[in-house]
C-alpha positions in Angstrom: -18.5 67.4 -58.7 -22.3 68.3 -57.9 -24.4 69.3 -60.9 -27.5 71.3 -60.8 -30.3 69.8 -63.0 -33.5 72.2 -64.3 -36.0 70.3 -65.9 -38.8 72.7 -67.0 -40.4 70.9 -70.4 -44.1 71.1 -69.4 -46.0 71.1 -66.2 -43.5 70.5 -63.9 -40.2 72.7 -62.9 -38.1 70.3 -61.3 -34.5 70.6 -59.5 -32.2 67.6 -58.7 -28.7 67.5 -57.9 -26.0 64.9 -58.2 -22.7 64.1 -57.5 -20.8 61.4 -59.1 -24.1 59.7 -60.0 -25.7 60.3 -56.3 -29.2 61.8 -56.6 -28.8 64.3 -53.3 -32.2 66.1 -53.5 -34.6 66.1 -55.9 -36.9 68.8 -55.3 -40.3 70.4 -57.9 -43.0 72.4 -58.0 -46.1 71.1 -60.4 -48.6 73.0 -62.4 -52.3 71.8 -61.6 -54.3 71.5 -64.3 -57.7 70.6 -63.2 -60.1 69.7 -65.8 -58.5 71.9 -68.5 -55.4 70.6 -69.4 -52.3 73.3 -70.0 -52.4 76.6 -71.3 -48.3 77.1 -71.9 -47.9 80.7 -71.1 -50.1 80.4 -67.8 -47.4 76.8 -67.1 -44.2 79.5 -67.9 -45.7 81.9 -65.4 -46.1 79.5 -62.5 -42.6 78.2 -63.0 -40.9 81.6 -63.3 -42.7 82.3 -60.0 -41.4 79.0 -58.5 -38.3 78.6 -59.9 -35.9 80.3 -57.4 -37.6 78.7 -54.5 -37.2 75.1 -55.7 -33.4 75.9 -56.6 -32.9 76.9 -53.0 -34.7 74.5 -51.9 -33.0 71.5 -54.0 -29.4 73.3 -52.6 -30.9 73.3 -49.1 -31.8 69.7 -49.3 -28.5 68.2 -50.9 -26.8 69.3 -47.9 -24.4 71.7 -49.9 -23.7 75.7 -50.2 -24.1 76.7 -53.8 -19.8 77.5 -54.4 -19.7 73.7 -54.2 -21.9 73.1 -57.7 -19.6 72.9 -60.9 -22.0 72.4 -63.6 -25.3 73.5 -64.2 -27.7 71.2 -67.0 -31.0 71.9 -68.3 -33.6 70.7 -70.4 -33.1 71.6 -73.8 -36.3 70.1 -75.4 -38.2 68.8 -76.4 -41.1 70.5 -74.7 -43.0 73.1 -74.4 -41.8 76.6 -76.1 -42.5 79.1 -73.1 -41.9 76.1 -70.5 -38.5 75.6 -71.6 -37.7 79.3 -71.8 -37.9 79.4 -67.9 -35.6 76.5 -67.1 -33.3 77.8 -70.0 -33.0 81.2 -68.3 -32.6 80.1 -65.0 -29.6 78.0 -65.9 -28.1 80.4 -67.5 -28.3 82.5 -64.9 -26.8 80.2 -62.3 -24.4 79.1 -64.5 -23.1 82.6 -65.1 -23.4 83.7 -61.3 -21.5 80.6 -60.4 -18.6 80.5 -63.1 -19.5 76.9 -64.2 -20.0 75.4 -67.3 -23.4 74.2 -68.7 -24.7 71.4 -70.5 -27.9 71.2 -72.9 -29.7 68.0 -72.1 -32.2 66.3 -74.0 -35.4 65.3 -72.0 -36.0 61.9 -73.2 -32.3 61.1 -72.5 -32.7 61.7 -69.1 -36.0 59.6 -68.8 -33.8 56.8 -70.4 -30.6 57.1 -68.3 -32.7 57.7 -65.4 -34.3 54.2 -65.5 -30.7 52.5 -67.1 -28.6 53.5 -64.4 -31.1 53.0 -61.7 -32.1 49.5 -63.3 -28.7 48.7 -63.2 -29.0 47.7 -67.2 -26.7 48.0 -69.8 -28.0 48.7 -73.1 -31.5 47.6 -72.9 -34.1 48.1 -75.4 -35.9 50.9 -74.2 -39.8 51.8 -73.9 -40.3 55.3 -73.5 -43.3 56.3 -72.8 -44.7 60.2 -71.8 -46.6 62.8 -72.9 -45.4 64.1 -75.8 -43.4 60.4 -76.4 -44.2 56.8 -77.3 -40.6 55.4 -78.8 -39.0 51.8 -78.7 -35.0 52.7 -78.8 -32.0 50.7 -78.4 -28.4 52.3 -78.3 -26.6 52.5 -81.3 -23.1 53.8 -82.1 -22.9 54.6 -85.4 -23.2 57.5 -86.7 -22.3 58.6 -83.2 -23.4 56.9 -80.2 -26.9 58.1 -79.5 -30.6 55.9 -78.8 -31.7 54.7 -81.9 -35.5 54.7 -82.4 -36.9 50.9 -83.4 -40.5 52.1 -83.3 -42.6 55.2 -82.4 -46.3 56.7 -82.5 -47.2 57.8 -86.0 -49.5 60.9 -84.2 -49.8 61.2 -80.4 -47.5 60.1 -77.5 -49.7 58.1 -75.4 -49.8 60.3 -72.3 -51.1 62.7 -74.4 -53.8 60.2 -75.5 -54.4 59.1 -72.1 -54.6 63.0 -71.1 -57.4 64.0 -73.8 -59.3 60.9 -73.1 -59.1 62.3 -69.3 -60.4 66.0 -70.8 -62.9 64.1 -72.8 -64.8 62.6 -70.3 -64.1 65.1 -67.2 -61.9 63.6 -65.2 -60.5 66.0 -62.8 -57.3 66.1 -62.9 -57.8 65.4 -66.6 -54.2 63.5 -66.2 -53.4 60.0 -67.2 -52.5 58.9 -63.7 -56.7 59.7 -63.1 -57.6 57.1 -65.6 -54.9 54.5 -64.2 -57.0 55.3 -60.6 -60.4 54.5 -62.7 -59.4 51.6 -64.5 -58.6 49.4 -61.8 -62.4 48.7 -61.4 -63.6 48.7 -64.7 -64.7 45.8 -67.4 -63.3 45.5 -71.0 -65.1 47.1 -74.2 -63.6 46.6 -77.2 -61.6 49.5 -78.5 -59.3 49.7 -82.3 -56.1 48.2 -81.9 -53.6 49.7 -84.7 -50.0 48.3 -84.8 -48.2 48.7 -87.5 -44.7 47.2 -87.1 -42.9 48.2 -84.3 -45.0 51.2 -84.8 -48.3 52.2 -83.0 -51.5 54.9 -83.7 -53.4 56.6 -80.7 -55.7 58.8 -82.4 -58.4 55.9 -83.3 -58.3 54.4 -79.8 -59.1 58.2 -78.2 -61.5 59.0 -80.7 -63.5 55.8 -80.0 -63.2 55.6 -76.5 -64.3 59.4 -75.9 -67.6 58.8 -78.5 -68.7 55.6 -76.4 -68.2 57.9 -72.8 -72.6 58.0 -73.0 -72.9 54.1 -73.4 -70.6 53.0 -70.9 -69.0 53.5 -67.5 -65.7 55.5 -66.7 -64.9 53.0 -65.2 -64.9 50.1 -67.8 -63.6 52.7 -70.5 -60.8 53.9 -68.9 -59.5 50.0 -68.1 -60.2 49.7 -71.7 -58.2 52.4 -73.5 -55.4 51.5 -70.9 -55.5 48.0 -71.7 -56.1 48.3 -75.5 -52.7 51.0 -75.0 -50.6 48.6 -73.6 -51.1 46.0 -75.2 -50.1 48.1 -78.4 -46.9 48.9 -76.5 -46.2 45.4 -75.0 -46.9 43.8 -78.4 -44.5 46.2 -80.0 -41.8 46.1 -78.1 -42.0 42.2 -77.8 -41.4 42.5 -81.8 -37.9 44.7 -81.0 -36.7 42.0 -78.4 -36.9 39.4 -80.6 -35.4 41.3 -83.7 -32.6 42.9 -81.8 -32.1 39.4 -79.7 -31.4 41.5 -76.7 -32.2 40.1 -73.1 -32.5 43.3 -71.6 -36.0 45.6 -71.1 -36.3 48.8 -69.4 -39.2 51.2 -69.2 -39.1 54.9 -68.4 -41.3 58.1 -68.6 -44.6 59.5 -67.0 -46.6 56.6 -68.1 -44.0 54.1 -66.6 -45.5 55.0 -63.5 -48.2 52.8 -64.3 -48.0 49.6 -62.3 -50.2 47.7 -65.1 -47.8 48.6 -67.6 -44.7 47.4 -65.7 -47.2 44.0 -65.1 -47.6 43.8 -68.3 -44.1 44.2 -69.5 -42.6 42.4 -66.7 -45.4 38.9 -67.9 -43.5 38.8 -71.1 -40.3 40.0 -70.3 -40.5 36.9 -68.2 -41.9 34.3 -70.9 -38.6 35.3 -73.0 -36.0 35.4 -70.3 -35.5 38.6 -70.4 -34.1 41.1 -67.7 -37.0 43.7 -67.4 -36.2 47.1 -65.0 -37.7 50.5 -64.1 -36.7 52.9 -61.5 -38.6 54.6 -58.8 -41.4 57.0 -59.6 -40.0 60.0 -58.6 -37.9 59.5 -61.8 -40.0 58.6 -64.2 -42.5 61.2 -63.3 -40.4 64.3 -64.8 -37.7 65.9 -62.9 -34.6 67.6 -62.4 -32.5 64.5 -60.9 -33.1 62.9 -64.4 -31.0 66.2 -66.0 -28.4 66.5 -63.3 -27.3 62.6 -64.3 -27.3 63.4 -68.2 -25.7 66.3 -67.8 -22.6 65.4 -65.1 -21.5 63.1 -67.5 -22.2 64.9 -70.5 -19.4 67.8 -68.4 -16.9 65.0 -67.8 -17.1 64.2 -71.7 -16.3 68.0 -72.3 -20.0 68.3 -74.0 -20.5 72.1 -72.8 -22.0 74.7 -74.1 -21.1 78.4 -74.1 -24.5 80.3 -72.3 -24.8 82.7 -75.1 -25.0 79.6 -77.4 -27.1 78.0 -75.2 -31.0 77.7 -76.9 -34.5 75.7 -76.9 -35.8 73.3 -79.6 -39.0 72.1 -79.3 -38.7 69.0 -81.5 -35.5 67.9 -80.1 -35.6 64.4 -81.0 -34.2 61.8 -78.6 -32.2 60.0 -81.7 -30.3 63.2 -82.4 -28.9 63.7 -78.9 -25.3 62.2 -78.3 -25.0 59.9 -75.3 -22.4 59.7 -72.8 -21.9 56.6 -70.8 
């Protein structure tokens, strides 16, 4: 059974294939933003004009003709609006060409079963941290089994924060990975720390850190607003562990990629006896691999969808997405 996986939420429009949980090729195409971030009609354009190209190419790579894919998945939401459009319409499209069913995957599902499965964990309490996301879950299965969220931003995810501080000062690319890059030389200033809970605020810590870009080095803010972050995140999640009593930690999405994070995590995963895991960049960073997984096994638990059925949503929150083990 090889399923075809389109992600398409924002800048990237990604294609993996699987079969039977075997990543075969994982193949994308990425926006570049340069200094001014993402304008999400000119994203939607770049991936309609890629999209056929990276399908081919992601067949090509997996070593199989396309009458040998059963099941087509794509990235429902959330995401962006004319972003989403592309992927949705080329699923559809192959899934109507090749006679297969389709399945409607959430995005931050596929973060999260990305780096369980690859982790090798079970049901971990989960850090998810992206763009558009910054949520401590843990899998629940009642009303329906699904990630329940423990804690989450109260305004930005904090790869968006990390993104606009990157705009704010000029960083080119204004991403968050260019700050990561900065920060590795830089000296601490002190920055608003705002936990709340298991819950967490960006907005000050962004605000702050982009008023005080005159007074001090790139350098020593951008360690700073990382640090400040993930310490935020580290302290928050340590707060889940203990209340859940689960021994398990994973963390997953764009800003897992940093290597301070997972330090960080991994320090006081390690003071608590806790088994902390990740998986390989390529799949936290977004992707189509991450889709293909979700949705296989979504098609083996007969979760399809009929294509003219088949639909966007914007908001689609990770705690309303059933899971399928």
């Amino acid at each position: 059974m090889a399923v075809i996986g389109i992600e398409s939420s924002a800048h990237t429009f990604g294609v993996g294939i699987v079969e039977n949980g075997k990543v075969l090729s994982n193949e994308k195409e990425m926006y570049r933003i340069g200094k001014s971030g993402m304008i999400p009609n000119e994203v939607a354009e770049f991936h309609a004009g890629n999209a056929g190209a990276v399908i081919s190419r992601a067949i090509s790579k997996a070593g199989i003709s396309r009458k040998d894919i059963t099941g087509v998945g794509y990235t429902r939401g959330p995401g962006l609006g004319p972003c989403l459009q592309v992927g949705q319409l080329s699923a559809k499209i192959l899934a109507k060409r090749l006679g297969v069913p389709i399945a409607q995957v959430n995005h931050g599902v596929g973060h999260i079963e990305a780096a369980r499965i690859f982790s090798g964990l079970d049901k971990p309490v989960v850090l998810y941290v992206s763009g558009g996301n910054s949520q401590i879950l843990i899998l629940s299965e009642e009303p329906f089994r699904h990630y329940k969220v423990l804690g989450e931003t109260f305004d930005i995810g904090v790869g968006n924060m990390l993104d606009t501080f990157a705009r704010a000062i000029r960083l080119d690319p204004a991403w968050g990975s260019t700050v990561d890059k900065y920060a590795k030389n830089g000296k601490y200033v002190e920055l608003p720390y705002n936990v709340k809970g298991m819950d967490f605020s960006f907005t000050g810590l962004v605000t702050k850190a982009s008023k005080l870009a005159s007074a001090h080095s790139k350098e020593d803010l951008c360690f700073s607003i990382e640090e400040t972050a993930f310490a935020m995140l580290c302290e928050t999640t340590e707060r889940a562990l203990l209340l859940t009593g689960s021994k398990e930690l994973c963390v997953c999405g764009g800003v897992a990629q940093s290597a301070r994070l997972r330090e960080m995590l991994g320090i006081m995963a390690e003071e608590h006896g806790i088994r902390f895991g990740f998986c390989d960049n390529q799949f936290n960073a977004d992707n189509g691999a991450m889709i293909a997984l979700v949705a296989e096994r979504m098609l083996k638990g007969n979760c399809s969808a009929r294509i003219g059925e088949c639909d966007i949503e914007q908001r689609y929150r990770v705690d309303a997405a059933k899971v399928f083990l």
